[in-house]
C-alpha positions in Angstrom: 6.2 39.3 4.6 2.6 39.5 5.6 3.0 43.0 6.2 4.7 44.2 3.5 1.8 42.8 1.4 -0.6 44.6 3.3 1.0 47.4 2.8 1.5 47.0 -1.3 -2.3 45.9 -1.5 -3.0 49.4 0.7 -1.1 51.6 -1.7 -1.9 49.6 -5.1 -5.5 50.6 -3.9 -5.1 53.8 -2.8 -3.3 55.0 -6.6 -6.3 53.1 -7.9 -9.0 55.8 -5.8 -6.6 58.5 -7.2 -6.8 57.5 -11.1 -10.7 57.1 -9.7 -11.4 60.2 -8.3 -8.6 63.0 -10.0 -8.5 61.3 -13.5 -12.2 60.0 -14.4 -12.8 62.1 -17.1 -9.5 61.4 -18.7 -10.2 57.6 -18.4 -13.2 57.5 -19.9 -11.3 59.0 -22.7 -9.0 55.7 -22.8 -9.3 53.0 -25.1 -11.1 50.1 -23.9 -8.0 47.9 -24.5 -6.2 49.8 -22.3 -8.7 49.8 -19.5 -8.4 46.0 -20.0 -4.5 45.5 -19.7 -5.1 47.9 -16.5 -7.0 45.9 -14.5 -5.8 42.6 -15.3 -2.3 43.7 -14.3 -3.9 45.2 -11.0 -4.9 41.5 -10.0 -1.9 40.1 -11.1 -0.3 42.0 -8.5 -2.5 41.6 -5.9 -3.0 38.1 -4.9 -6.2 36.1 -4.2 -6.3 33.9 -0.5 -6.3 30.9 -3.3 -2.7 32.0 -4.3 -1.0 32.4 -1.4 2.3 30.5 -1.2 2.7 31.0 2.5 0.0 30.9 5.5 0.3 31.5 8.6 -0.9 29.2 11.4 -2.0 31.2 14.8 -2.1 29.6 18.2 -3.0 31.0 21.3 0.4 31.3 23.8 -0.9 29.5 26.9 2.3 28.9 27.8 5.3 30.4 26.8 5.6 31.4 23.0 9.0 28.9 22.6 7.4 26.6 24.5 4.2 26.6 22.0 6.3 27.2 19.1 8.2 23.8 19.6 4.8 21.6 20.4 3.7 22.5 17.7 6.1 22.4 15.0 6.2 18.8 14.0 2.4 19.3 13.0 3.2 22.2 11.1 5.9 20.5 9.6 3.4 17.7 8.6 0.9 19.7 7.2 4.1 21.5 4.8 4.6 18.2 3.5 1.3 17.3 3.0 0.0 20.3 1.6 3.0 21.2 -0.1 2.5 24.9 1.0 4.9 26.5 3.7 3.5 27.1 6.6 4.8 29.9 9.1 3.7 30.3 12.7 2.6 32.9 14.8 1.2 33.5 18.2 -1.2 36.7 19.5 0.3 39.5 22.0 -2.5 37.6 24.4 -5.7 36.2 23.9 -7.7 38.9 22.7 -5.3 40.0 20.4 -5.4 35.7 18.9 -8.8 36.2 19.0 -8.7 39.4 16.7 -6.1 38.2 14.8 -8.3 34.6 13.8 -11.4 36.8 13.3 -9.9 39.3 10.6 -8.3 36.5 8.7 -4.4 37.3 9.8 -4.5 34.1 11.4 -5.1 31.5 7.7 -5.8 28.6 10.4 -4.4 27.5 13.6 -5.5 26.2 17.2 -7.6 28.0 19.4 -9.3 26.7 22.5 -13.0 26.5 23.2 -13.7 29.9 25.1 -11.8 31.6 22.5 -13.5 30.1 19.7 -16.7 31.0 21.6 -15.9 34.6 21.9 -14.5 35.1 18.4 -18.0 34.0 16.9 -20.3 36.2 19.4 -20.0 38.9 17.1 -20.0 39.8 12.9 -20.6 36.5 11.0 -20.8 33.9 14.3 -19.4 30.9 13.8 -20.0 32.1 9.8 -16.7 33.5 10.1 -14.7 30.3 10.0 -14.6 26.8 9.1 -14.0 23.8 11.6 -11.3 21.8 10.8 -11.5 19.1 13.6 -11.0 18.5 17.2 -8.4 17.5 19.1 -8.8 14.0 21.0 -6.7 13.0 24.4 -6.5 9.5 25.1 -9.1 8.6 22.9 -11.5 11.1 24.2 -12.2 14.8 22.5 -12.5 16.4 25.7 -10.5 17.9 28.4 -10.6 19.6 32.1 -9.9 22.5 34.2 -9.2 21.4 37.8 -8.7 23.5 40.8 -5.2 23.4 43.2 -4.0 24.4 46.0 -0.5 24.3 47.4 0.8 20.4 48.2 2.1 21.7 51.7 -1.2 23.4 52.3 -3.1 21.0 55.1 -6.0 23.1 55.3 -7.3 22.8 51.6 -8.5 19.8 50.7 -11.9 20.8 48.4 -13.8 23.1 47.3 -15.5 24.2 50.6 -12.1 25.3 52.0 -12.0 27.7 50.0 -14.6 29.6 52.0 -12.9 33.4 52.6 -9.6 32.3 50.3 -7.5 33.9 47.8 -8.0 32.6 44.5 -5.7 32.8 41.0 -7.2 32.4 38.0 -5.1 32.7 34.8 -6.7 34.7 31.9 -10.3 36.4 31.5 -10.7 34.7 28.3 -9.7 31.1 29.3 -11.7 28.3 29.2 -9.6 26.3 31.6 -8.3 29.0 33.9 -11.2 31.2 34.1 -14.5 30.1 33.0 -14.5 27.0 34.1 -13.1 27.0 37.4 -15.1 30.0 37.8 -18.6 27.8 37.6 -17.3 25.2 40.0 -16.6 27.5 42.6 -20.3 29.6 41.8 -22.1 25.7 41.7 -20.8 25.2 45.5 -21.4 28.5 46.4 -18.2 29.6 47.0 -17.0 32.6 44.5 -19.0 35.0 46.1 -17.2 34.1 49.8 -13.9 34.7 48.3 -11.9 37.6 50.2 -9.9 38.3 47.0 -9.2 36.7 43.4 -6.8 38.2 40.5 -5.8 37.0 37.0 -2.7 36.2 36.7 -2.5 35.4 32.5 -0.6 32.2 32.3 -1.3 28.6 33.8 2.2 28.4 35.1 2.2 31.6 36.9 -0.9 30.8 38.5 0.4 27.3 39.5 3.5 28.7 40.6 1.8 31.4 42.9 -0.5 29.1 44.9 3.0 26.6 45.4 4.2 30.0 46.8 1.5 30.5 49.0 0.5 34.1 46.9 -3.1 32.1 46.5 -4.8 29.6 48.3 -5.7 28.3 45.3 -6.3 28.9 41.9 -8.2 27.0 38.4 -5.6 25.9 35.2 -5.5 23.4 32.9 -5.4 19.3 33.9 -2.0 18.6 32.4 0.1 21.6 33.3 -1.4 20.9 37.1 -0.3 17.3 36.8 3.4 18.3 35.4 3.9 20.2 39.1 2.1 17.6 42.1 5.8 18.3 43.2 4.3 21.7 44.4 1.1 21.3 44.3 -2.6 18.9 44.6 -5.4 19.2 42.7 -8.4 19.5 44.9 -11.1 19.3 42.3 -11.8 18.7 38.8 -14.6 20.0 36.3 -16.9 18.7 34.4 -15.4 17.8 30.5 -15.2 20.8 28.1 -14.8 19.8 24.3 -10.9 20.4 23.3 -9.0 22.9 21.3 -9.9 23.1 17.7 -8.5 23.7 14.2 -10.1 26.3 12.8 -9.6 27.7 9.4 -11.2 31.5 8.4 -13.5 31.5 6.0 -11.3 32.8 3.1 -9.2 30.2 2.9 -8.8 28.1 0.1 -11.6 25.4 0.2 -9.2 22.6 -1.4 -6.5 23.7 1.2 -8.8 23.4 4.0 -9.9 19.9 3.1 -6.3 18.3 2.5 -5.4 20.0 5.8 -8.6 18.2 7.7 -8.0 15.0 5.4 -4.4 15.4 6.9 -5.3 15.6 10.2 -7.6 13.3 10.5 -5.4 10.4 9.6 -2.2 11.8 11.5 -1.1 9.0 14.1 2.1 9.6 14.1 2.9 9.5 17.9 5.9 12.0 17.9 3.9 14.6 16.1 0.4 14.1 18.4 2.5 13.7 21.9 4.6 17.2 20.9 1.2 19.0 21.3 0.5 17.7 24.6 1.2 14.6 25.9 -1.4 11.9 25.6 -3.4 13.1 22.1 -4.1 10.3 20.5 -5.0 12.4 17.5 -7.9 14.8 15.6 -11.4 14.0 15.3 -14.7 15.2 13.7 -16.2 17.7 15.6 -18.8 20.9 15.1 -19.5 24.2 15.8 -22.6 22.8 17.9 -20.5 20.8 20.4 -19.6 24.2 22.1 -23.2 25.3 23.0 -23.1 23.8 26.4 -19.9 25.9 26.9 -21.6 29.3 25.5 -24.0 29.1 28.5 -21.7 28.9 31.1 -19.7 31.4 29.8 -23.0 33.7 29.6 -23.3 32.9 33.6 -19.9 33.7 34.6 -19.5 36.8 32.2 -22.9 37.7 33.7 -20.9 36.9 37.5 -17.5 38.6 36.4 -18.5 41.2 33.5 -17.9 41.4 30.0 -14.2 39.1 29.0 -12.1 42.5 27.9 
């Protein structure tokens, strides 16, 4: 649907430049009246962001896409009622293709975690390019943490400075909870530049499931997916709090959309809709652009460790 309107807005314009640039001399010939009716019925067929009758709500696929898709389809669901607007949902290729699709405005408003939010306002119009919606909170708090495992069977890993000469997984480049953090844990101890090899694996899961497998001595993910598999594996440290995903709405979108989806959100306490994001939100707060500074300069030390996040 969102395609084909792309497309009709690409070739309404482009018989527009041809009237433009092959017939100017017989429009200037034209009645005003009829230059009038012309361009009022041009934007009458193309629509404004403010007339939209369908949005779409991004997310960022740390998991698998069903899996995402069903955590978060009572909120959308919500929000439909709410807002009286239907709401589809989509998810990114991977994280720099979210990131892209947030920044050009594909993406009306979704989720999208704090290194990804960081990266998509490096560049253009910063954090300019979107408004903040609010936070998420988990058991009362609006932050979360990366931790660092290793596999439960695995004696001879118990912290950080057993790592010494490991193998280490991380999940994505662009990943606050699977790269960048775990990444300035093991370069405050000292330990990153010790390691005999390290990899990125993409998802959380597979990098949880490779260290049970022994593939890894240990890798960095994401608190609660770590704590769904202490079957398989033990976590071995945790970092420091990082300020939760966010809902983020591009700049473009309707202003009085925006603020019945934050008034929205900020009230929701409906259990069943919070716990089907991830177990344990408690619900959305306040939060602003600001709260994610700290996290910018880490990131600027381990992009400056690892390279540029392509």
């Amino acid at each position: 649907m969102r395609n084909l309107e792309l497309r009709r807005e690409g070739e309404i314009m482009r018989s527009f430049e041809c009237v433009t640039d092959k017939n100017y001399e017989r429009m200037n010939k034209w009645p005003l009246w009829v230059i009038a009716i012309a361009v009022t019925m041009f934007f009458q067929v193309v629509p404004c962001a403010a007339e939209k009758d369908r949005l779409v709500f991004g997310a960022i696929a740390v998991g698998k896409v069903s899996q995402v898709r069903k955590s978060l389809t009572p909120l959308i669901q919500y929000l439909e009622k709410e807002t009286g607007t239907q709401i589809g949902f989509e998810t990114g290729k991977d994280y720099l293709d979210t990131i892209e699709k947030f920044k050009s405005g594909y993406f009306d408003f979704g989720f999208i975690g704090p290194s990804p939010y960081v990266i998509a306002t490096q560049e253009g119009e910063g954090p300019g390019n979107f408004i903040v919606i609010a936070g998420l909170e988990t058991k009362g708090q609006p932050f979360y943490h990366a931790v660092i495992v290793a596999a439960r069977n695995n004696g001879g890993i118990n912290s950080l400075t057993d790592l010494k000469g490991k193998r280490f997984a991380f999940g994505s480049r662009q990943s606050t909870l699977s790269c960048y953090m775990p990444c300035k844990m093991l370069m405050d101890e000292g330990i990153f530049d010790t390691l005999s090899a390290y990899d990125f694996l993409g998802k959380h899961d597979k990098v949880a499931r490779d260290v049970s497998m022994g593939s890894f001595d240990a890798g960095g993910i994401k608190e609660d997916i770590a704590k769904k598999n202490l079957d398989k594996i033990k976590i071995i440290a945790k970092s420091q709090p990082v300020y939760d995903f966010l809902l983020i709405a591009h700049r473009d979108m309707n202003a009085g959309l925006v603020g019945k989806i934050r008034s929205s959100v900020l009230k929701l306490k409906d259990p069943a809709v919070l716990n089907s994001i991830v177990k344990g939100v408690t619900g959305f707060v306040e939060t602003k652009d600001s709260n994610y500074d700290n996290l910018r300069k880490i990131m600027k030390e381990v992009d400056h460790k690892l390279g540029p996040a392509e």
